[in-house]
N, C-alpha and C positions, 0 to 999 in steps of 0.2 A: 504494500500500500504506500501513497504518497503521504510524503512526512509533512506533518502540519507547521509552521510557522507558531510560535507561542512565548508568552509574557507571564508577568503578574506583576499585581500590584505593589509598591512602598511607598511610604509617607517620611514626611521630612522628619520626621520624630527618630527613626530611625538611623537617621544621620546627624542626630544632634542628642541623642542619649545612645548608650549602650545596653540596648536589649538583646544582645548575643545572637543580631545577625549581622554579615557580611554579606554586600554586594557581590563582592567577587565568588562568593561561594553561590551563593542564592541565587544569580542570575546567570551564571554560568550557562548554562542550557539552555538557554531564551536566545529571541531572534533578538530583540531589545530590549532595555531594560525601560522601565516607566515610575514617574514620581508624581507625588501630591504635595503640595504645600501651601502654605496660607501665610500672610504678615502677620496677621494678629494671632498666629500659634507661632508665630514665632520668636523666641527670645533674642536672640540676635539683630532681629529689624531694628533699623531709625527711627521707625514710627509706622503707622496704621497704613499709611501710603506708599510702602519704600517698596516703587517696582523689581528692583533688583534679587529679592528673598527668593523667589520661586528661576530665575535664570541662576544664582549661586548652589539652590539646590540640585539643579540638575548638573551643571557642573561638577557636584563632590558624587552625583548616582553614575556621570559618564566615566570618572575619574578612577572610581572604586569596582566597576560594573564592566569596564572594556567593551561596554557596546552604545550602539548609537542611543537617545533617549526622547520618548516620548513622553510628555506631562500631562497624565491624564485628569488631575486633579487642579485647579486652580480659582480662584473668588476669594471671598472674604463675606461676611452678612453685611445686610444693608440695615441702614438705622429707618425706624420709622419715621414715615410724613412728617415733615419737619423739627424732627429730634436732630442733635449734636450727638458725636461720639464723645463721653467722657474719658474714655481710655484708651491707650494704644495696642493692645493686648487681652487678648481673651485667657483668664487665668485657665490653666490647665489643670487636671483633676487634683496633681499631689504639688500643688503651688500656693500660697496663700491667695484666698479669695481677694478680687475688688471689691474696693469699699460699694455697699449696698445703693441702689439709688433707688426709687420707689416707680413701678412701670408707668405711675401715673403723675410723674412730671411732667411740665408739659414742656423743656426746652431741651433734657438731659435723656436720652438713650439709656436703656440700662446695661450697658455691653458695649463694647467696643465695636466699632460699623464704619460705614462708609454709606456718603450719603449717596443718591444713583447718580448725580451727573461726575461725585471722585470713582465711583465705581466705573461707568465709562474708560475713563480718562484712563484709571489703573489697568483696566482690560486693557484699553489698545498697548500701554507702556512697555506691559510683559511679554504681550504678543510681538513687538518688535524687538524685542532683545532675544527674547528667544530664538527666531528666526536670524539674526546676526550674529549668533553663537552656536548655529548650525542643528539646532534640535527639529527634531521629528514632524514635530506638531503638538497640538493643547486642547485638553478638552475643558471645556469650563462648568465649574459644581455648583449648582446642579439646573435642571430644568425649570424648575415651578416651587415657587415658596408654596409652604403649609399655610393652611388654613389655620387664622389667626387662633380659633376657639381650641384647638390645639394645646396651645400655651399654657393652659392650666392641668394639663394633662403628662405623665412620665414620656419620656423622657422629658421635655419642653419646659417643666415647669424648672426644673434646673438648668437648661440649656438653653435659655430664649433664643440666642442669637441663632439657634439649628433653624427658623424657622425661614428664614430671609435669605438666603445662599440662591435665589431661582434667576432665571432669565427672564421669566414673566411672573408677576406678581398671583396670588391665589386666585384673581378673580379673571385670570389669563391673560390677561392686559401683557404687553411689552414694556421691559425697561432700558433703558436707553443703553446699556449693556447691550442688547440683543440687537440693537445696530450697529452698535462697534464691531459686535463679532460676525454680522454678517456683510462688514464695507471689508473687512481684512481678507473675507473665506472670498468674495469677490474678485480678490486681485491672484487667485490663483498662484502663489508664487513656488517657487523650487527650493526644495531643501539645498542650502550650501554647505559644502564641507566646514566639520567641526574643527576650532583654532584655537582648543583649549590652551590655557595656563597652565606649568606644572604645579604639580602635587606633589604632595607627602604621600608616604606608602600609607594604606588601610592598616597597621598593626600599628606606626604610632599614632595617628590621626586620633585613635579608639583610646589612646593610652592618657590622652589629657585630656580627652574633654571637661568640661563644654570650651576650656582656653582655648584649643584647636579652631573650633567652630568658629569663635570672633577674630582669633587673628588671619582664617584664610579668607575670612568673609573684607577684613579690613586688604589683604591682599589684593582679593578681586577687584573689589572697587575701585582700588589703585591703578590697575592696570586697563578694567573693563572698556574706556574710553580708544586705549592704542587697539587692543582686539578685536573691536568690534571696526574700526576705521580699516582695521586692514584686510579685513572678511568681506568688504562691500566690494 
């Protein structure tokens, strides 16, 4: 029989703690290797906005993976109708909580977001770096926000921000994400060979974390501007 082509999934978490997998073991067998990642799960981000968090992690999954990468995972939640993000980070589960804010402010978010026209803006951001750093392609998380009534229900009532991650809002309306990602998918373009930066080997990279994580992240950044000018 003809041999299938095949993946699986990783999330940035994975590259930024030590949960006793490796890339290079784990993806071995795969046609490519594939990542998820978010700013606001991220520790290492600048802030809520910082396009670059989801191009750096695909960088450490090509790095450690030796194969091309697709990012199947990408967004962030949005804040509700005219709420602010108060935070730049969605606390993770063994992290201390953010300071509580009540759902029923009427200026403050209770969770860190993005509002839909920074959401835009961030889609198209990462969508062009990625492509300038020669990745796969990106899938963006997810389709359709939950239904708000939801929100008082498990998992949601811990997890508000899970409900807002869609391309069209519960009531299927479009948000203006969902024409950024459909002016990009429009221009058809051709994956360009990958022009990574070196690495650190995967056994010390694991050996200091989380140090490793911000000093290759403060690396990239360094350099991201000459790599990508010389990929065009």
């Amino acid at each position: 029989m003809p041999s299938v082509p095949v993946t699986g999934g990783t999330h940035g978490e994975d590259l930024t703690r030590d949960r006793d997998l490796r890339l290079s073991s784990l993806c071995a067998p795969f046609a490519f290797a594939t990542m998820h990642g978010y700013s606001v799960y991220s520790a290492f981000a600048r802030n809520r906005l910082d396009p670059e968090v989801v191009p750096f992690l695909a960088l450490l999954a090509a790095a450690f993976s030796h194969k091309p990468v697709l990012f199947t995972e990408f967004g962030n939640p949005a804040c509700p109708p005219g709420r602010l993000s108060p935070f730049d980070r969605v606390a993770l589960p063994d992290e201390p909580p953010n300071p509580t804010i009540s759902p029923d402010d009427p200026v403050l978010a209770a969770y860190a977001c993005l509002d839909e026209s920074e959401m835009a803006a961030y889609c198209t951001a990462v969508l062009e770096r990625l492509h300038a750093d020669g990745r796969l392609g990106a899938y963006w998380w997810c389709w359709a926000d939950y239904d708000p009534v939801l929100g008082a229900q498990p998992p949601f009532d811990r997890a508000p921000h899970e409900l807002s991650f869609g391309v069209v809002r519960s009531d299927g309306s479009e948000k203006p994400v969902a024409a950024a990602l459909a002016a990009f998918a429009r221009e058809r373009r051709t994956v360009i060979a990958a022009q990574d930066m070196p690495m650190i080997a995967e056994v010390y990279y694991y050996r200091t974390l989380p140090s490793s994580t911000r000093t290759l992240f403060e690396a990239f950044l360094g350099s991201v501007e000459e790599r990508r000018g010389s990929a065009r």
